[in-house]
C-alpha atoms as a printed R data frame, in Angstrom:
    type eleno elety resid chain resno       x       y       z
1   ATOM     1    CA   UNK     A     1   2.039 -47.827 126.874
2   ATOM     2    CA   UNK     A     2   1.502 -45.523 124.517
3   ATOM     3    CA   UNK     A     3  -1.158 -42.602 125.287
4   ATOM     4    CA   UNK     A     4  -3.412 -42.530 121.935
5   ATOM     5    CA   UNK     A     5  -5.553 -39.558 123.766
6   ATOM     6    CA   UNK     A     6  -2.653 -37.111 124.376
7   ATOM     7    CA   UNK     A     7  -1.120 -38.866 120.511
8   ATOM     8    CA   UNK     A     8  -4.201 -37.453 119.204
9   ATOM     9    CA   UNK     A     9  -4.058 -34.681 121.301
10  ATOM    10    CA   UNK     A    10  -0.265 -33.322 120.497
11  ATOM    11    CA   UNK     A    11  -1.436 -33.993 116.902
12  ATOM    12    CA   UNK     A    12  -3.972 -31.333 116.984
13  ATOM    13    CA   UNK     A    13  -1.362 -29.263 118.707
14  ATOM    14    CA   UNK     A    14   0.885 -29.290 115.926
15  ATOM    15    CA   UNK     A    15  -1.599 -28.173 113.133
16  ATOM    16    CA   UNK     A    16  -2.816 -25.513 115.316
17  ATOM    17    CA   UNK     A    17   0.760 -24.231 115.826
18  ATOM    18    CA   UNK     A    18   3.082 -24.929 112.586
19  ATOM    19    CA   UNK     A    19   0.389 -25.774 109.871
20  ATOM    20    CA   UNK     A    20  -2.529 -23.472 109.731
21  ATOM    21    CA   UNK     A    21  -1.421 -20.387 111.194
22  ATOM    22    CA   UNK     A    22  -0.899 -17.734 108.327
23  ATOM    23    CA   UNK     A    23  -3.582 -20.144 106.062
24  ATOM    24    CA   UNK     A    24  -6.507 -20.477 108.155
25  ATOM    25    CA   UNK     A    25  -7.111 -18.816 111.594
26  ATOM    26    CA   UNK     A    26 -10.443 -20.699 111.401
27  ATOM    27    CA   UNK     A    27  -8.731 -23.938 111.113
28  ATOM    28    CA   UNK     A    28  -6.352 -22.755 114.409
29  ATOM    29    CA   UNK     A    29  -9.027 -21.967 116.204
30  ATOM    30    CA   UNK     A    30 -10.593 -25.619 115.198
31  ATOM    31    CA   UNK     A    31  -7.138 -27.155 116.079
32  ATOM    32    CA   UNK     A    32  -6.211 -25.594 119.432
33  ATOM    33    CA   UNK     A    33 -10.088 -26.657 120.805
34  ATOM    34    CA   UNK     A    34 -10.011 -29.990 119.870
35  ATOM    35    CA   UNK     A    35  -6.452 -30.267 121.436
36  ATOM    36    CA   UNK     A    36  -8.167 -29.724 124.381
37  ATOM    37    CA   UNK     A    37 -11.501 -31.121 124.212
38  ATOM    38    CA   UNK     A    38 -12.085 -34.203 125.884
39  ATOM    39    CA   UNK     A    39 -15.389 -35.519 124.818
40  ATOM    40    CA   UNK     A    40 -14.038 -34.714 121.481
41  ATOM    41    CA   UNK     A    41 -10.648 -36.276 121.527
42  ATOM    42    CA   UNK     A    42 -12.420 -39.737 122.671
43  ATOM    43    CA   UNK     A    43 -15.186 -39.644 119.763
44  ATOM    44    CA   UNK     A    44 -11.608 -39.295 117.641
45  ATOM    45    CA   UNK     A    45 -10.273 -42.332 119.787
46  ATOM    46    CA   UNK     A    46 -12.923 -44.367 118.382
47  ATOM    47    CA   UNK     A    47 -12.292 -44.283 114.706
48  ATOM    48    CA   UNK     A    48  -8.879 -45.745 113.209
49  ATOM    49    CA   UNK     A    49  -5.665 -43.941 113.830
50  ATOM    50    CA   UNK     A    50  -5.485 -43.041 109.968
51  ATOM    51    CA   UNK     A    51  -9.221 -41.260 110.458
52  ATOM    52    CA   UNK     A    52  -8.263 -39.133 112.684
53  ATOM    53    CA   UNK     A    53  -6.602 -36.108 111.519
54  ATOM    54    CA   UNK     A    54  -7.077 -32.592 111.371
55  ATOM    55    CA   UNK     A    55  -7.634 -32.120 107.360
56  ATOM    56    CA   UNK     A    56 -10.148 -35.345 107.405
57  ATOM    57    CA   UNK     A    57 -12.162 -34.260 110.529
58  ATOM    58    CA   UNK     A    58 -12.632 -30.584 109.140
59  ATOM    59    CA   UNK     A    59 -13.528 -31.343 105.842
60  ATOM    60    CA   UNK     A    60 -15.766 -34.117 106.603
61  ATOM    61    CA   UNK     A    61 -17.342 -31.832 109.614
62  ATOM    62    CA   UNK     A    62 -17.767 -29.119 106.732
63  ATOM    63    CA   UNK     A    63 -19.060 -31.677 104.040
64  ATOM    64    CA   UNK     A    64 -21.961 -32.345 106.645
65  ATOM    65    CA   UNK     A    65 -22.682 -29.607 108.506
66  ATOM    66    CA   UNK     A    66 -21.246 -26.569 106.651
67  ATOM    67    CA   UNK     A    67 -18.733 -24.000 107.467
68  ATOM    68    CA   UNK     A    68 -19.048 -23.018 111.401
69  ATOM    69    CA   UNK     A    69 -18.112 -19.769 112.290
70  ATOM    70    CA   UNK     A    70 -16.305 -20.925 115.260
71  ATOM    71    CA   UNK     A    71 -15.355 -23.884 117.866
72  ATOM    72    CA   UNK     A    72 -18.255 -23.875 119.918
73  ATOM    73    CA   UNK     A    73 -20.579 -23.687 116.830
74  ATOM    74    CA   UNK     A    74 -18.328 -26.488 115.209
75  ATOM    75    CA   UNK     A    75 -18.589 -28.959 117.621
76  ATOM    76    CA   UNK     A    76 -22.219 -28.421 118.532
77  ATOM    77    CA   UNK     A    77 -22.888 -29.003 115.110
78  ATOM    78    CA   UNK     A    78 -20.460 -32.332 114.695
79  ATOM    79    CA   UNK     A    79 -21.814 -33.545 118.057
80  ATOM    80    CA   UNK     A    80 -25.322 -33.143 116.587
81  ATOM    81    CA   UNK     A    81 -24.702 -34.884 113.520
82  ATOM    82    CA   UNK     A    82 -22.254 -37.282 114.833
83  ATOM    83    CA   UNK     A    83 -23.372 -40.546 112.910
84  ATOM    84    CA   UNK     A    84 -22.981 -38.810 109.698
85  ATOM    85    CA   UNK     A    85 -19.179 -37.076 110.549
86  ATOM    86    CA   UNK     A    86 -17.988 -40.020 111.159
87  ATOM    87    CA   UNK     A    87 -19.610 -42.198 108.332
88  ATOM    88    CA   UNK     A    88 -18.160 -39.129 105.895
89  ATOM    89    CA   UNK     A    89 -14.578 -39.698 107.785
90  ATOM    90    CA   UNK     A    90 -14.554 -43.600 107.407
91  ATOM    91    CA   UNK     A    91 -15.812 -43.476 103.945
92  ATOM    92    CA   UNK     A    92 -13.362 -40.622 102.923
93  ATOM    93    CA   UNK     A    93  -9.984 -39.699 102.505
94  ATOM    94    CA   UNK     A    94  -7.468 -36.462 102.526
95  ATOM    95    CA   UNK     A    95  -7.276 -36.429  98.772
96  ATOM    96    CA   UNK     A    96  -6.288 -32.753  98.833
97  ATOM    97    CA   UNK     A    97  -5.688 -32.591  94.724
98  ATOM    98    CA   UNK     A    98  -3.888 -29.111  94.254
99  ATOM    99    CA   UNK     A    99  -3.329 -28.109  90.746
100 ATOM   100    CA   UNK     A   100  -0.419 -25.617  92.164
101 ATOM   101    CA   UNK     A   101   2.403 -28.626  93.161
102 ATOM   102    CA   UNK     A   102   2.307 -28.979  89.161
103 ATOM   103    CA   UNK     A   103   4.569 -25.783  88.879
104 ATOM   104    CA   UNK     A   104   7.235 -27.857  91.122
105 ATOM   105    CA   UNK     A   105   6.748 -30.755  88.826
106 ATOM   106    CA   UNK     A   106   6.799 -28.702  85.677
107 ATOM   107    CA   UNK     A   107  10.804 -27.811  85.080
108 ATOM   108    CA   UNK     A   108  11.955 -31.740  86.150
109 ATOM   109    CA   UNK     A   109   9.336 -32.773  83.653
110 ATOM   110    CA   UNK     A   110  10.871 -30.619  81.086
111 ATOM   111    CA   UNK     A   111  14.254 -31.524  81.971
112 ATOM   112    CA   UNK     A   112  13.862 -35.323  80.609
113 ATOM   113    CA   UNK     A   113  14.074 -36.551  77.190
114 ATOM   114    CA   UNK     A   114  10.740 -35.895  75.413
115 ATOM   115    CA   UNK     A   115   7.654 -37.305  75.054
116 ATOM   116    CA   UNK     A   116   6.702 -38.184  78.123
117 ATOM   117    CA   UNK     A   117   4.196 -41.254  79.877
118 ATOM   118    CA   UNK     A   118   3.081 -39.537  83.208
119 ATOM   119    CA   UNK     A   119   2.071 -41.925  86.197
120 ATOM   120    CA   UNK     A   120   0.993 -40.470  89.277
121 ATOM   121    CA   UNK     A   121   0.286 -43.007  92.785
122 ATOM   122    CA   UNK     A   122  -2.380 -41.158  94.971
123 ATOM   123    CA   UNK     A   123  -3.382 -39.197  91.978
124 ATOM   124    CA   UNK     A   124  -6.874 -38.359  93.604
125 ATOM   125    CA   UNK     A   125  -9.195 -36.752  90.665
126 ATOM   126    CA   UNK     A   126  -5.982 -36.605  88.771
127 ATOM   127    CA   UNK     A   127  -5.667 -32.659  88.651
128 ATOM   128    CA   UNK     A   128  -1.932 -32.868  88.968
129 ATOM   129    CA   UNK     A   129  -1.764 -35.254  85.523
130 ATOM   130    CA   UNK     A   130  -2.415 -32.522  83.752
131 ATOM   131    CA   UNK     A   131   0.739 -29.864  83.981
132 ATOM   132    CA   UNK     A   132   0.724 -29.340  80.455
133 ATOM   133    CA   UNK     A   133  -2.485 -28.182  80.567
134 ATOM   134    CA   UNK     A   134  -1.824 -25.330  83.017
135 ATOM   135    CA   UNK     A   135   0.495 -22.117  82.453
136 ATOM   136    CA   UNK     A   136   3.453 -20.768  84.783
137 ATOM   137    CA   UNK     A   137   4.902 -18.174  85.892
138 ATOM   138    CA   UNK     A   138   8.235 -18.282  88.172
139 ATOM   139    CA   UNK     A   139   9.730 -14.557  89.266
140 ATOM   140    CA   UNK     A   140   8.358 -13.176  85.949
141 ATOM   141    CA   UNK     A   141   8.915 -15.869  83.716
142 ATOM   142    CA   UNK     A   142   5.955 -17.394  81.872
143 ATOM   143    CA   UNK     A   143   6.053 -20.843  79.846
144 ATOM   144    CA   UNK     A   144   4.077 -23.920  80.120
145 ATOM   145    CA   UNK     A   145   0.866 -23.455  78.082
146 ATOM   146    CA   UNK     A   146   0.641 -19.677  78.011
147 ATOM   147    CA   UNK     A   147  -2.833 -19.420  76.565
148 ATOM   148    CA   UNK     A   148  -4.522 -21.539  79.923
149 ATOM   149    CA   UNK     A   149  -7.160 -20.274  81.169
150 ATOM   150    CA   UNK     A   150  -5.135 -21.874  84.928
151 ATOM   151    CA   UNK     A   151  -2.173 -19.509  85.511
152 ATOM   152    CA   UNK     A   152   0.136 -21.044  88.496
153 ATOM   153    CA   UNK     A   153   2.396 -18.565  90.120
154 ATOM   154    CA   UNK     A   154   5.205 -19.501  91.925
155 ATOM   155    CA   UNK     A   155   7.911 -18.164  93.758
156 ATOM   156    CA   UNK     A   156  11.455 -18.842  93.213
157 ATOM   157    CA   UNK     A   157  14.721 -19.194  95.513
158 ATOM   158    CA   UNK     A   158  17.670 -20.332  95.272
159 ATOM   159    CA   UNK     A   159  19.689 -20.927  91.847
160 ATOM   160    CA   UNK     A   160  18.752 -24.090  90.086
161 ATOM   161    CA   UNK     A   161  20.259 -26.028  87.981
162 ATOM   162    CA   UNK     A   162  21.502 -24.134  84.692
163 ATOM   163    CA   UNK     A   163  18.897 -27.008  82.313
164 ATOM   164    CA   UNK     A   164  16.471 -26.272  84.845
165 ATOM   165    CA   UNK     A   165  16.273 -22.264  84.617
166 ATOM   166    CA   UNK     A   166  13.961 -21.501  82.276
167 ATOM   167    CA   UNK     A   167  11.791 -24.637  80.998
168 ATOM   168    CA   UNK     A   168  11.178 -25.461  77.725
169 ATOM   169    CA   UNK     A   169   7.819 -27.326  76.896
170 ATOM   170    CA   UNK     A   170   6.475 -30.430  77.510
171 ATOM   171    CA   UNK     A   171   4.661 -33.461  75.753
172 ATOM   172    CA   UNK     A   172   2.545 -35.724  76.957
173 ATOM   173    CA   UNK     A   173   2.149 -39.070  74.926
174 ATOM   174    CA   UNK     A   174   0.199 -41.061  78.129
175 ATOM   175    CA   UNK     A   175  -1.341 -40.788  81.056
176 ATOM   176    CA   UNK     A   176  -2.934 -42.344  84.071
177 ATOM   177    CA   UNK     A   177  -2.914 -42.481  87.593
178 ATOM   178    CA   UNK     A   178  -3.740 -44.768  90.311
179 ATOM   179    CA   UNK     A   179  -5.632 -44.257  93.800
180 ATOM   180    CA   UNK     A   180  -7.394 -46.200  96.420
181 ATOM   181    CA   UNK     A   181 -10.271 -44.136  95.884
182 ATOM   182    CA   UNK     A   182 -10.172 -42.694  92.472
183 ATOM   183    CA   UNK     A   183 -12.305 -39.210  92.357
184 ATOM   184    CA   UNK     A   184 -14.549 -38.391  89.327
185 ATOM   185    CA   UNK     A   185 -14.489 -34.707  88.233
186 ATOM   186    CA   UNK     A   186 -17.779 -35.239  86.269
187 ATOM   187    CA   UNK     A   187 -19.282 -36.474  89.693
188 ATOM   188    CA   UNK     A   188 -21.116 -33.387  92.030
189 ATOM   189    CA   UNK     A   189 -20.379 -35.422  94.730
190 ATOM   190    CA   UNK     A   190 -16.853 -36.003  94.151
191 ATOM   191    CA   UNK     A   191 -15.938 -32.651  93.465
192 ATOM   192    CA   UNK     A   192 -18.205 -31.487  96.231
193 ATOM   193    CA   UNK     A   193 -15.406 -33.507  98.370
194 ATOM   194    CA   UNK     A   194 -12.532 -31.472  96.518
195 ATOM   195    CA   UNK     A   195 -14.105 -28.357  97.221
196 ATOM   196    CA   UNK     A   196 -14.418 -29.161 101.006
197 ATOM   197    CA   UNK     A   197 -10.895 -30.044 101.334
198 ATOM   198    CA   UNK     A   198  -9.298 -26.479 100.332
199 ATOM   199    CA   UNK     A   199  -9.623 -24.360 103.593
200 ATOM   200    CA   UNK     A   200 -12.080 -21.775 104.594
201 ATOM   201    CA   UNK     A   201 -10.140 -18.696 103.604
202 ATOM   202    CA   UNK     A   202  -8.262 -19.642 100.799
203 ATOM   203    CA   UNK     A   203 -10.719 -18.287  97.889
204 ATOM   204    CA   UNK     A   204  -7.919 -18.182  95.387
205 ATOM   205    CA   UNK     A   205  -7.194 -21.841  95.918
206 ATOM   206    CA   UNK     A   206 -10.410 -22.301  95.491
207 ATOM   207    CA   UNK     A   207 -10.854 -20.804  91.704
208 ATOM   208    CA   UNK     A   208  -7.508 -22.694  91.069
209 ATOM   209    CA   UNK     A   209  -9.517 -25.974  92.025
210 ATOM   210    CA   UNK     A   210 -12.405 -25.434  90.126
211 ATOM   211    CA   UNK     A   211 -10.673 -23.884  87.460
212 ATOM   212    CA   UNK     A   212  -8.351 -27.108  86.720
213 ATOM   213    CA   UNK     A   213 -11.594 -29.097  87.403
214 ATOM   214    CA   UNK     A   214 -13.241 -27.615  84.210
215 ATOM   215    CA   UNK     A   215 -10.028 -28.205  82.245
216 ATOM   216    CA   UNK     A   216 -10.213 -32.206  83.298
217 ATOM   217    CA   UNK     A   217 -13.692 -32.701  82.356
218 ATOM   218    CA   UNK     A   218 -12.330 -32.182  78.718
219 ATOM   219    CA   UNK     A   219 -10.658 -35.258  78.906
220 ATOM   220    CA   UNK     A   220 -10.189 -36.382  82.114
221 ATOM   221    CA   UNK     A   221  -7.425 -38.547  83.227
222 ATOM   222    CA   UNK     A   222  -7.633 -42.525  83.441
223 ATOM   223    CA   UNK     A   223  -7.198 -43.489  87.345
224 ATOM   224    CA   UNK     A   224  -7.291 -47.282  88.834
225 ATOM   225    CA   UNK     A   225  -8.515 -48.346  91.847
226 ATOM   226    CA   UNK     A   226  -5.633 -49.909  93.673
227 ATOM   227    CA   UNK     A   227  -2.363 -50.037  96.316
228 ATOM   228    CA   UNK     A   228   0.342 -48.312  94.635
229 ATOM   229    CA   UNK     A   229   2.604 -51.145  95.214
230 ATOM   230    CA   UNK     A   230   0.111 -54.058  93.916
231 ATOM   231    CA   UNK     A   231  -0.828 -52.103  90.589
232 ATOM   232    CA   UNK     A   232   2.071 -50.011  90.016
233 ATOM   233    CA   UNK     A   233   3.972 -52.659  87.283
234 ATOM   234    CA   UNK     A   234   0.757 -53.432  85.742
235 ATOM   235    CA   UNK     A   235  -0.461 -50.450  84.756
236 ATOM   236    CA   UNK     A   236   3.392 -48.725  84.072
237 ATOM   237    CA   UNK     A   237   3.317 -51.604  81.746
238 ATOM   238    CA   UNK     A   238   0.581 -49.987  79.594
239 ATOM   239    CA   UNK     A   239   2.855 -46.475  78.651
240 ATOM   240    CA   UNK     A   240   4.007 -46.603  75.424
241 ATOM   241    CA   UNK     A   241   7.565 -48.049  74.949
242 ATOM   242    CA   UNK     A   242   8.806 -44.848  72.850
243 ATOM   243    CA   UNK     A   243   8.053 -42.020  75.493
244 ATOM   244    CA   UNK     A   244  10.042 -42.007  78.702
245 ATOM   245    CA   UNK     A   245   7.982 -42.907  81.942
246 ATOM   246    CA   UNK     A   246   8.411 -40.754  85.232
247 ATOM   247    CA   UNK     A   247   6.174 -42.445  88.022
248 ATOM   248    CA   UNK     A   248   5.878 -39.387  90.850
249 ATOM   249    CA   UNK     A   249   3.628 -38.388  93.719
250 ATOM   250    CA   UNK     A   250   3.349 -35.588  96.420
251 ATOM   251    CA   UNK     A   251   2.221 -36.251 100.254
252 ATOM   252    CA   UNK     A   252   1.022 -39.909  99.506
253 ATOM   253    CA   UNK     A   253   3.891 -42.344 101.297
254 ATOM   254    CA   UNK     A   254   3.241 -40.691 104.681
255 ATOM   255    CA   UNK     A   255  -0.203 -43.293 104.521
256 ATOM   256    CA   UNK     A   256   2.277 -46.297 103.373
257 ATOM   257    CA   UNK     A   257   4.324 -48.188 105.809
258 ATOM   258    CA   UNK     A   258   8.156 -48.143 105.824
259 ATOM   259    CA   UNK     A   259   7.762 -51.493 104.389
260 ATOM   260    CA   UNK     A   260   5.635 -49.971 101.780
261 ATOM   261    CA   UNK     A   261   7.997 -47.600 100.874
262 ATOM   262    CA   UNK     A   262  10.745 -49.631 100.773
263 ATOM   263    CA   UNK     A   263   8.750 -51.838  98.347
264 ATOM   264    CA   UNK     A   264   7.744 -49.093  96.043
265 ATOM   265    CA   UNK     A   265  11.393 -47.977  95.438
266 ATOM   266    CA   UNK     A   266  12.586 -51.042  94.620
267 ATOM   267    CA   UNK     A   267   9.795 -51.518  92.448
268 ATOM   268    CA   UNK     A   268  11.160 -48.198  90.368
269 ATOM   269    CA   UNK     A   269  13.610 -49.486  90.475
270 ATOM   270    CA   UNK     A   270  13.191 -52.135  88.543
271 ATOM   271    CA   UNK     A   271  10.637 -50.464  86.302
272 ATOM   272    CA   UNK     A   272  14.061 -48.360  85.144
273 ATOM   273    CA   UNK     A   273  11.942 -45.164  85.489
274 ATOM   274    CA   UNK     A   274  12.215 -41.646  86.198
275 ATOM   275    CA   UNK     A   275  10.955 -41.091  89.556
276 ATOM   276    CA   UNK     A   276   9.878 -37.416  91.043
277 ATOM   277    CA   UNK     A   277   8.435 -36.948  94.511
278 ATOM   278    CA   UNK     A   278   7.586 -34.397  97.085
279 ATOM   279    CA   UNK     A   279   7.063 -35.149 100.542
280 ATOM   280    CA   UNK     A   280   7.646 -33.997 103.458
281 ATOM   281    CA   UNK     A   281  11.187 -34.638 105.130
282 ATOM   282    CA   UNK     A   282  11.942 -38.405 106.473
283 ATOM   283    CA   UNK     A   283   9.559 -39.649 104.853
284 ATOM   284    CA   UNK     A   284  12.058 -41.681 102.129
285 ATOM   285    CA   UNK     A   285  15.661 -41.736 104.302
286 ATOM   286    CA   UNK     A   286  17.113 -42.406 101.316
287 ATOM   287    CA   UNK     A   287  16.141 -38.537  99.966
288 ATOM   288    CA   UNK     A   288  16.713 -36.970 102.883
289 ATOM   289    CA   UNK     A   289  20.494 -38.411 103.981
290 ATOM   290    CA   UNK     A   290  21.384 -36.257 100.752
291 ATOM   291    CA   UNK     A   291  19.869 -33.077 101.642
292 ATOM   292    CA   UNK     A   292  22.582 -30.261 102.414
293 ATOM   293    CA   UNK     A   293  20.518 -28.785 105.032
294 ATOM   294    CA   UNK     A   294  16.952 -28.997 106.584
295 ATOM   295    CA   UNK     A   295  14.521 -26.440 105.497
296 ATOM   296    CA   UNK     A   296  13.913 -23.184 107.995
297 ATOM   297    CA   UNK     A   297  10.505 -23.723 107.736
298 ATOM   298    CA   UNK     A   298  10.124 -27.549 107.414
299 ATOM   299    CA   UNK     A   299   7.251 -29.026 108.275
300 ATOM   300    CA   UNK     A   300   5.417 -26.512 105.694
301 ATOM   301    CA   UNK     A   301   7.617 -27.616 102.910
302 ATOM   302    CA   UNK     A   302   8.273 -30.780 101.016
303 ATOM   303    CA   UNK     A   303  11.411 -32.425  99.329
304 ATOM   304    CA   UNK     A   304  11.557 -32.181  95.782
305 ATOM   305    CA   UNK     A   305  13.380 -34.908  94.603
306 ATOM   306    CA   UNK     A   306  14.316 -36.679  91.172
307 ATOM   307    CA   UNK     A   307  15.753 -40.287  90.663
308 ATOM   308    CA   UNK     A   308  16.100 -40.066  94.674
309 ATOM   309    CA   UNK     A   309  18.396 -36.556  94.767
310 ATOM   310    CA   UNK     A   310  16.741 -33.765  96.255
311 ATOM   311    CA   UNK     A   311  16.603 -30.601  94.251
312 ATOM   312    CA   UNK     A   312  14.448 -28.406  95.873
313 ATOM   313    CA   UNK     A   313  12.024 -27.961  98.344
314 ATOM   314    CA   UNK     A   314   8.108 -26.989  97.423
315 ATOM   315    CA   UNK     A   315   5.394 -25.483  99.780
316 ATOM   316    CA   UNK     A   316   2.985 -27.992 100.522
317 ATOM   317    CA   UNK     A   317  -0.144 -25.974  98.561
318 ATOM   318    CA   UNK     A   318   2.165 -24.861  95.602
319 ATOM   319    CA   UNK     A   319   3.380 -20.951  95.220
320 ATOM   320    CA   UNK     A   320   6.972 -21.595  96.515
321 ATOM   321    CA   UNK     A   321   9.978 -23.498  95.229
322 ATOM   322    CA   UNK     A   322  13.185 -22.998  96.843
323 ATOM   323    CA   UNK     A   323  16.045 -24.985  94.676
324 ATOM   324    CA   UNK     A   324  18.924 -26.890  97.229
């Protein structure tokens, strides 16, 4: 039988150890206790194995109470407000939307036969619809739309391919997303959400949030409330037949089941589409059978892939691209 306190436990382990050292020493510290807390780990016991990870505890611990400044302060503040936690975890969801995984999406974007109908499954507030909206710049190189006031930076390894090395622009002729939980950026309490999920320290994501934020309120995506895989043909069918649809997500089919999965790509199948995605490795067998070699630091980095070939891999928050 399987152990779910020790799951839970080793779960805790492993963000403490591979995920948030190097991005949040306040999240470690968060991490490691919990690991080891048992009062804690059987409050987390309680609540459905999809509500309890790190990201979703934190931010919903920091949505009610506030930053703490440390574990003891953190969990006499959860334990204190314990009702409300766990209402915020059950009612919410790890809808991390970082503007910064655009500037992997960017150059496959550009690479297709213009204009373009973007679709994007898990698409949260629907920050990462909006890459032609944002400017680049990739070991010097600057293109996208220069005159943003959203600059993404990213670092570049590796040689891509030769259509892929420096990006020409892109159009966008349609748009839309979908999500079980669409999030409205003209909604405080939405966007209070958003600005929980980005970790303590990392100020600069922060402005890059906020910053993309006030560039979706001028026209903010459409997103519909759904399952990926029961409104995915119904609302591809609405792009325009002239522009070329490319259905893609990042860090959304680890929450599906492999059935799920399997469903959705046969589903793109059929919808004859382009189809980008970035998640983390294993996570579609199919991408990862092709990869030349694993990633030195994996479980920090996703696989870029297009039409089911991996090209690259991308650092989960953006900044990093490293072309297989």
């Amino acid at each position: 039988m399987v152990d779910e306190t020790e799951t839970t436990a080793a779960m805790y382990r492993r963000f403490a150890t591979l995920e948030a050292p190097g991005a949040s020493p306040l999240y470690e510290r968060l991490a490691s206790g919990v690991a080891s807390d048992r009062e804690l780990l059987a409050l987390l016991g309680g609540l459905p194995p999809a509500k309890r990870q790190p990201n979703l505890l934190f931010a919903a611990a920091r949505y009610v109470t506030g930053t703490p400044s440390g574990y003891d302060d953190f969990r006499e503040a959860l334990f204190e407000h314990r009702e409300a936690v766990v209402a915020a975890m059950l009612a919410r969801r790890t809808q991390t939307n970082e503007p910064a995984r655009c500037a992997a999406l960017y150059p496959l974007l550009a690479s297709l036969p213009q204009p373009l109908a973007l679709l994007e499954v898990g698409a949260s507030a629907g920050l990462c619809l909006l890459p032609d909206r944002y400017a680049y710049t990739q070991n010097g190189h600057v293109f996208g739309a220069v005159g943003s006031p959203l600059r993404l930076n990213c670092q570049v390894e590796g040689t891509p391919p030769p259509h892929l090395t420096r990006p020409g622009p892109i159009t966008v002729a349609w748009r839309a997303g979908i999500d079980l939980n669409p999030l409205d950026v003209t909604d405080p309490d939405d966007v209070r959400w958003l600005r929980t999920l980005v970790w303590p320290e990392q100020h600069e994501r922060l402005h890059r949030l906020e910053t993309a934020i006030g560039l979706a309120r001028d026209d903010p995506p459409p997103i519909v409330r759904g399952d990926l895989n029961d409104r995915l043909a119904e609302v591809a069918a609405q792009a325009p037949p002239d522009a070329t649809l490319v259905v893609y997500h990042t860090a959304v089919l680890y929450y599906v089941s492999d059935e799920g999965r399997a469903a959705f790509a046969d589903q793109l199948a059929r919808l004859g589409c382009h189809w980008i995605g970035q998640e983390t490795e294993g996570i579609l067998p199919q991408v990862t059978a092709r990869l030349p070699r694993p990633h030195p630091d994996g479980p920090l980095m996703y696989v870029l892939s297009l039409d089911g070939r991996p090209v690259a891999f991308s650092a989960m928050h953006g900044g990093r691209l490293h072309w297989v």
